[in-house]
N, C-alpha and C positions, 0 to 999 in steps of 0.2 A: 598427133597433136590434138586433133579433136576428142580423145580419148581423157587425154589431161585436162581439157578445159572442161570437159565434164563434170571429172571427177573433183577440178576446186571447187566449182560451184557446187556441188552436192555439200561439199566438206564446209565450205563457207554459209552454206543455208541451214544444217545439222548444229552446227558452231551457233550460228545466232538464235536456234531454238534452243540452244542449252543455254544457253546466257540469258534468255529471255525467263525460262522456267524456276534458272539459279537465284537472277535476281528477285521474283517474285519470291522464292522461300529465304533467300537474306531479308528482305524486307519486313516481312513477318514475323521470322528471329528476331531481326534488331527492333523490330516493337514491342514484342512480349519481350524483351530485356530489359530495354527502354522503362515498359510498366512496371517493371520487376522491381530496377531500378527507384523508380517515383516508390514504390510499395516500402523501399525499406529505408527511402528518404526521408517518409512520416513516420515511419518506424521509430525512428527514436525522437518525434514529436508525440507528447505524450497524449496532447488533446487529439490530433489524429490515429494515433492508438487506441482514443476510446470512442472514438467517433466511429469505427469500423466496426467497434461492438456493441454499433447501437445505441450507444450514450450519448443523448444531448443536453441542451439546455430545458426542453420541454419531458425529458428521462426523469422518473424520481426510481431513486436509488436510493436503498433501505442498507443497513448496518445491522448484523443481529447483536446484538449486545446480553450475557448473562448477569442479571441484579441480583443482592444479595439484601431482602432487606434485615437490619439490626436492630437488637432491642438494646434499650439503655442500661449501663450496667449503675450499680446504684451509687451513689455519694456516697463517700465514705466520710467520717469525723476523723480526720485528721489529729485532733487532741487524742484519741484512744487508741488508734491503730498506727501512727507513725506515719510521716512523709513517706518511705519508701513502699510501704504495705500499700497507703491508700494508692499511689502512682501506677502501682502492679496491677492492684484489680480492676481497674477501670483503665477499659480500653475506647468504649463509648458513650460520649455525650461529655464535656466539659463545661460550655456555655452555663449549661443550668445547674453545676453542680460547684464552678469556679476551681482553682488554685489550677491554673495555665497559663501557661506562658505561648504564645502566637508567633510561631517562627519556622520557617523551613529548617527540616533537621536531616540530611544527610547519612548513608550509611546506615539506614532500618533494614533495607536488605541488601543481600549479596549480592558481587554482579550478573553472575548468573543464575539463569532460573533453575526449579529444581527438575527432577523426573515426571513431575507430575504438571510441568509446564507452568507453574505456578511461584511467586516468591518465596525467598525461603529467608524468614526472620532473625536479623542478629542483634535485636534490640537497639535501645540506643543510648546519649549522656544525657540529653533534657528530658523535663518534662514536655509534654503528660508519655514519654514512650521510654522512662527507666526501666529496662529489666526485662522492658518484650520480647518473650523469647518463640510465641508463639502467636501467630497468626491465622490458623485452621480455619478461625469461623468467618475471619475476612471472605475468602472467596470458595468458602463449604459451606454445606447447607449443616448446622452446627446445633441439635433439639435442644428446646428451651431459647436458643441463644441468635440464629438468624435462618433462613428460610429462602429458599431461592426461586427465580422468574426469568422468563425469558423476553425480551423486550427487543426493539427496533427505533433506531435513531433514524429520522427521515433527513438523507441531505443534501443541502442545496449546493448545484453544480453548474461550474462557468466553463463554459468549453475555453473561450482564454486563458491559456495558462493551465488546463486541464484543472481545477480547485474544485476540490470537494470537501466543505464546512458544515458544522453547526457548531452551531451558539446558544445557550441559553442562561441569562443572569441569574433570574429564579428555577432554578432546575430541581425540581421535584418527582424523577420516575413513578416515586410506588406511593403516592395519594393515595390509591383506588384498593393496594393490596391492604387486608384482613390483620395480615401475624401481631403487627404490632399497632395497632391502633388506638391501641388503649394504652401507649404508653405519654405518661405525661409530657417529655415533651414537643408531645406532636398534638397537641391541642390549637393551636393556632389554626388547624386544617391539614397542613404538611406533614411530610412523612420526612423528618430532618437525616434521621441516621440508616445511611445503607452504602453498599461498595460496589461497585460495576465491574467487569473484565470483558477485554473482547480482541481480538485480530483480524489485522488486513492483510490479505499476503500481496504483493507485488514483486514483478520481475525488474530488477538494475536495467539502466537505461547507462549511467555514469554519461549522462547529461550536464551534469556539474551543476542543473535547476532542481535536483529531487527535491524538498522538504516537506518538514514534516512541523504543528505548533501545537502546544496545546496549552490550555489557558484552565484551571483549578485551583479551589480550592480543599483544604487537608491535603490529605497523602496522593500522592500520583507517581507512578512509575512506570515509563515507556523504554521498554525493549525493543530491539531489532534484532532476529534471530530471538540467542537466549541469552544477550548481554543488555546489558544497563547502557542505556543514551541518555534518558533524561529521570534525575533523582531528586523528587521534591515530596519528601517525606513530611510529615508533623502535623499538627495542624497550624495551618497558616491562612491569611487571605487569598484570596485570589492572584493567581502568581501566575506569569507564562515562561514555560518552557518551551527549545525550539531546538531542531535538529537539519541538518542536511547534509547531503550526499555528495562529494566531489568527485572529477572525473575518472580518480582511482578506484572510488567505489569505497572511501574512507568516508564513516559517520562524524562531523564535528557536530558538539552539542551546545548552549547556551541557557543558562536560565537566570533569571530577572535581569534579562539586558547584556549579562555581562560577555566577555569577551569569547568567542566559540573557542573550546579542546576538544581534540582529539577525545574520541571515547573509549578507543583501541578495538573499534569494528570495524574491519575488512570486507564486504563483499563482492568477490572474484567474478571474472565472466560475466557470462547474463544469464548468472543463477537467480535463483526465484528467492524471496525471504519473507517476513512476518514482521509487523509492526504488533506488537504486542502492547495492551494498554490495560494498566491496573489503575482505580479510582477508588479511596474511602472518604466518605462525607461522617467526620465524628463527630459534629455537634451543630447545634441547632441556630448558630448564628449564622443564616443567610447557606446558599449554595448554589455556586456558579459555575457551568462545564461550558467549554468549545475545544473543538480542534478543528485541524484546516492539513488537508495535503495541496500539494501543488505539483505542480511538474513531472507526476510520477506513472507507472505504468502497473493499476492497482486490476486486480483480479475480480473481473466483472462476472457474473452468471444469471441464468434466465432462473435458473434449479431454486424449486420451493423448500428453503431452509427453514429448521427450526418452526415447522407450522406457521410459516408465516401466511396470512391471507393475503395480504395487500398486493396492487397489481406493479408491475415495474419490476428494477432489475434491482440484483441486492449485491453486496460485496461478499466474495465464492468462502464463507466460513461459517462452520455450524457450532456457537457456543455452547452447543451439550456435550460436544466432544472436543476437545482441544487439540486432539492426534488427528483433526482430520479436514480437510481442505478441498474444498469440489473441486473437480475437476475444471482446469481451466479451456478445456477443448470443448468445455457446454457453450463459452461465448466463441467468440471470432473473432480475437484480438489477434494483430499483424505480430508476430513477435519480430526482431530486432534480431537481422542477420549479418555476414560476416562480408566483408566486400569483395573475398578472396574468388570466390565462383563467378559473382559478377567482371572481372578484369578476365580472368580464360574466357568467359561468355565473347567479351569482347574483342576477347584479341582472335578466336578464335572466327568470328564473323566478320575482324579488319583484314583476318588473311583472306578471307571469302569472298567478300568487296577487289583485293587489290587481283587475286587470282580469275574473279569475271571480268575486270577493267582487263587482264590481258588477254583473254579469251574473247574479249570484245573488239578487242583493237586485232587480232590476228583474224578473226572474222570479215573485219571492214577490208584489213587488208587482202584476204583472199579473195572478197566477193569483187575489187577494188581489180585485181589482178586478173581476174577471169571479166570483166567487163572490158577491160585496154586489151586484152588479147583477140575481141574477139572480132 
């Protein structure tokens, strides 16, 4: 009998040091899950996504952006050469040269981009874009004809809502560039005629808050991926386009206001994609650019792009190369995991919890048992 009471209390004091050691590594488990958890809560909060990459409101965060500046092509006399001749050869500069019409013209280019990541021209029915069949010197550096720079939009960012904007009403990039200065009309000071290109890649959140706006005028073409979202071709005023993302990861689009379609983009999972952004300013009446993201989960990097000097973080794309997109493992963005590990995490730590409650209670009982016996 003395033998037995021994040996419960051994078994009963062995019991409560494993229960004791169990609990302190459940506890530790279920915190680092816990945090795990919280980690991929902000995960698909997109300003907490960029907050881990260092991004705040005191952050300036640079755009590279590739300019293309453009020389004027010349006025044609219309009495000698024909409405359609004059319409062909002039691509830039209308303002000073007259016979335009000011209107958004749809369907200049295809919906998808070409091999070379770039638009691919299929002309159009108004003027000034009858017949355009080619666009090359739009966004190539094209001799005699435009010349190309590499530049950076600095912008301004609210951690609310994670927003990243600029704006500018008199948008002027290339004042300062040589090629074409001496064209007439950029007498004023201004450098009126040139095109810009550039990409932001960001990973799907399907948030159902992604968007995207942007506000130009002339031609502007916004992709995602290598499809057409937003098409505001011609030259026109200043006009806003706008896009967003729902929680299938379907792009609806909108431009002047009207009612958002479908654009027939898909993006699936939490694949990574490209906002893609083509801009031509063709004539000297005035020039306005902004865009604005919001809600989205955009591809931040410390990595010194395109010579850039400035200090701060820039968005992970190099516009000398179009194939090619920093690495997004240079920042420290959370990405945006799946909840399937988290529940085994959990269920596997509730059997752990329920299995030291009875390891506990058979402990009490024994030590319980060998106390009344003795």
């Amino acid at each position: 009998m003395v033998k037995k009471k021994g040996k419960s209390k051994t078994f009963g004091l062995i019991a409560l040091g494993v229960f004791a050691v169990a609990l302190v590594l459940t506890i530790v488990g279920m915190s680092r899950t816990m945090g795990t958890i919280d980690q991929v809560a902000i995960s698909h909060k997109p300003e907490a996504i960029l907050a881990s990459a260092g991004v705040s409101d005191d952050k300036d965060v640079f755009l590279s952006v590739m300019y293309f500046d453009q020389k004027s092509d010349k006025c044609v006399d219309l009495y000698n050469v024909g409405l359609s001749n004059a319409l062909y050869a002039r691509q830039f500069e209308w303002s000073y040269c007259g016979y335009y019409n000011k209107a958004i013209e749809e369907g200049l280019v295809d919906y998808q981009l070409g091999e070379d990541y770039l638009p691919v021209a299929k002309g159009g029915n108004l003027t000034p874009n009858r017949s355009m069949k080619d666009m090359t010197r739009w966004f190539d550096a094209v001799e005699g004809k435009s010349e190309n720079y590499v530049g950076n939009l600095k912008m301004d960012y609210k951690t609310e809502g994670a927003e990243f904007s600029f704006y500018q009403k008199e948008f002027y990039p290339l004042d300062e560039v040589e090629f074409s200065k001496g064209d007439v009309v950029n007498q004023d000071g201004h450098n009126h005629l040139f095109t810009m290109n550039f990409a932001v890649p960001f990973t799907i959140l399907k948030s159902g808050k992604e968007s995207f706006e942007i506000t130009a005028d002339d031609d502007t073409f916004v992709f995602v991926g290598d499809r057409l979202a937003i098409d505001m071709g011609g030259i026109h005023e200043a006009t806003s386009g706008k896009f967003y993302i729902n929680e299938a990861g379907e792009v609806y689009a909108s431009v002047q206001g009207e009612e958002f379609a479908y654009t027939g983009i898909n993006i699936g999972g939490d694949e990574g994609s490209m906002v893609r952004i083509f801009h031509a300013d063709r004539d000297s009446d005035g020039s306005t650019f902004g865009i604005k993201f919001s809600g989205m989960n955009l591809g931040i990097t410390d990595a010194k792009l395109a010579n850039r000097k400035d200090e701060g973080l820039q968005i992970a794309y190099d516009p000398t190369d179009p194939t090619y997109v920093a690495p997004l493992g240079e920042s420290t963005v959370v990405r945006p995991d799946g909840t399937r590990g988290f529940v085994i995490m959990m269920t596997i730590e509730g059997v752990m919890v329920v299995a030291l409650s009875v390891l506990l209670a058979f402990s009490i009982r024994s030590l319980l048992r060998n106390k009344l016996n003795k």
